[in-house]
Every structure is written in structure tokens, then in C-alpha cells.
N, C-alpha and C positions, 0 to 999 in steps of 0.2 A: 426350510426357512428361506425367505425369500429377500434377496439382496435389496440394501438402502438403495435409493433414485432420490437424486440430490438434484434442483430446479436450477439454485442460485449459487455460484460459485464463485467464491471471492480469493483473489490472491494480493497480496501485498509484495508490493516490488521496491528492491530500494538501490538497485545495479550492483549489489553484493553477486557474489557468486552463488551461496544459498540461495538467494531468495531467487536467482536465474533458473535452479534446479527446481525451486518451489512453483515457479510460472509453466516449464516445462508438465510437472506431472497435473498443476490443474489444467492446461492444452487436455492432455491425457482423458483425466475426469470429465470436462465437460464433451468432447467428445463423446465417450462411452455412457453419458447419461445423457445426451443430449439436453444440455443444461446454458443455461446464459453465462456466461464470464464476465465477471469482474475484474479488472485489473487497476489496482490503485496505487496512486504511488502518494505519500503524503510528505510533504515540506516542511522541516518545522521551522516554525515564525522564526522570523529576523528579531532582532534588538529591535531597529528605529529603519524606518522609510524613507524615500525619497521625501525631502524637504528641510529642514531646520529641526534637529536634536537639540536640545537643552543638557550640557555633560559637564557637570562642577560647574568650573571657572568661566567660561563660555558657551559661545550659539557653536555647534559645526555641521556643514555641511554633509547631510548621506547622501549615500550614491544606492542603495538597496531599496530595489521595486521589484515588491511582491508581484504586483501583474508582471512583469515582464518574467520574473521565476517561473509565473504560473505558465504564460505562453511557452516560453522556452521547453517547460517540461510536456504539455500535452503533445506540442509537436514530435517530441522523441517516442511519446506513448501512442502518438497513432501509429508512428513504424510498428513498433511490436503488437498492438491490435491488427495492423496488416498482415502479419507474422502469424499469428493466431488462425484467424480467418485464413491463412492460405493453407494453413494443415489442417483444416477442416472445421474448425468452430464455429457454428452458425449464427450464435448470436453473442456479439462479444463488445461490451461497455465499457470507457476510458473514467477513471476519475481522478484527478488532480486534484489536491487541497492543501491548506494551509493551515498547519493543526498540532495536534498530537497521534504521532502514529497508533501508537497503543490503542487512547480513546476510539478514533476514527475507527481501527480497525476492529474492536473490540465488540465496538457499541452503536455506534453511530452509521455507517455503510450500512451494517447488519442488519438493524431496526428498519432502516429504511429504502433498502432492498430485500429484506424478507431473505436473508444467508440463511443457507442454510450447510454449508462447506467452507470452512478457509484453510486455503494453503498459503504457510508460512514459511521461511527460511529459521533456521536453528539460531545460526547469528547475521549481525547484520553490522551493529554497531563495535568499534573498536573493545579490545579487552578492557582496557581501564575505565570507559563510559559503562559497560556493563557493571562493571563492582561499583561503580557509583550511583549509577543511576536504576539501576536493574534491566535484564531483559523485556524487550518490548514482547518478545517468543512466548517467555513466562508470562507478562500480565494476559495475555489474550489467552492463555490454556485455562488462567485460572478466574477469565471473566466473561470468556465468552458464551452464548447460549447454544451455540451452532456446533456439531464437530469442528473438530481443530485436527489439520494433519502438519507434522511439522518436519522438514524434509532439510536434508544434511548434506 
């Protein structure tokens, strides 16, 4: 029987420690498939932007700019694409967005990079966001089309 060769490799990163171990073993994979990497990190939306919120009673002023979230984060994600590439990963892609982790990672990346591997962290989000909102871990095992490896 002859071993899966995986092309595109997606990892969701969110500075958990999981998901650091889940970055680590797809280094690992795309190395040994000689495969492109993915490395995603996704943000989720703010409430309200820079500019004038409408909130009850009054106008107030926000201070929350999405582009400067988005700059801010790619800058920390090219260190670790640097990181990547320096242990050997040949071909290795940054993606930043402003979303829903789950969808993005699920659905959306996948489609549109042709995944066909993601490495995931087990947890990511606090205990009590989990029982309320559910594992973002869970939705991707049970909507993704790609193998799912989910690393602890």
C-alpha cells in the first residue's frame, strides 16, 4: 500500500500552545511530502471600527482598526513563515483574515487552496467559550473535506 503525498498543507495557528505543536508537526509533513504550507491565523471581527459607533444613548468614538490588527499580525506571521523555511520548508504561504476561524479553516482556505491536509490544535479557545460556543477543532473534523489531524 502505498503512503498518502499530501500537496497542500494547511495549519491554523492562534499562539495557543496546541496549535504551536500543530505548526510544528505540519513543518514536519510538508517537509516529508514536500508540500506547500499554509499557515493561517484568523481574527475574529471586532464589534465596531475606527470611526463613530451608534451604542443606545449616543455617537462614541472607537479606536479598533481592523487593518492595523491585520498589519500587526502578518508581521508576526512572517517571523514564523521565516521559522518554517529555515527548517527546511520550501514553499511556505502567510494568511491573515478577518473572519470566522472555523469557516475559514474549514471551507474557505481549503476550497481555495486546493487542502488537502490540516493541522489543527485540540484547544485553542478558553474552557467556557468552548461550552458555549463549541470547538472550532470539532467543527473542522466534522466539515472539512480534507484529512484533519488534530495534535495535543
Amino acid at each position: 500500500m502505498e503512503s498518502q503525498q499530501y500537496q497542500n498543507i494547511l495549519v491554523g495557528i492562534d499562539g495557543s500552545e496546541t496549535s504551536m505543536h500543530a505548526l510544528d508537526k505540519a513543518i514536519d509533513a510538508a517537509i516529508r511530502n514536500k508540500a506547500k504550507l499554509y499557515i493561517a491565523q484568523i481574527l475574529k471581527p471586532q464589534l465596531s471600527t475606527v470611526g463613530r459607533a451608534s451604542i443606545g444613548f449616543g455617537v462614541v468614538e472607537t479606536d479598533i482598526d481592523d487593518e492595523s490588527r491585520l498589519k500587526e499580525q502578518k508581521v508576526l506571521l512572517d517571523d514564523v513563515v521565516a521559522q518554517a523555511k529555515d527548517k527546511g520548508v520550501q514553499d511556505v504561504t502567510s494568511i491573515v483574515k478577518i473572519g470566522s476561524p472555523r469557516e475559514e479553516l474549514a471551507r474557505n482556505i481549503q476550497q481555495t487552496e486546493k487542502i488537502d491536509l490540516i493541522y489543527i490544535g485540540a484547544t485553542g479557545a478558553n474552557r467556557v467559550a468552548q461550552m458555549f460556543l463549541g470547538s472550532n477543532t470539532t467543527y473542522i473534523l466534522e466539515h472539512s473535506l480534507a484529512d484533519v489531524m488534530v495534535v495535543r
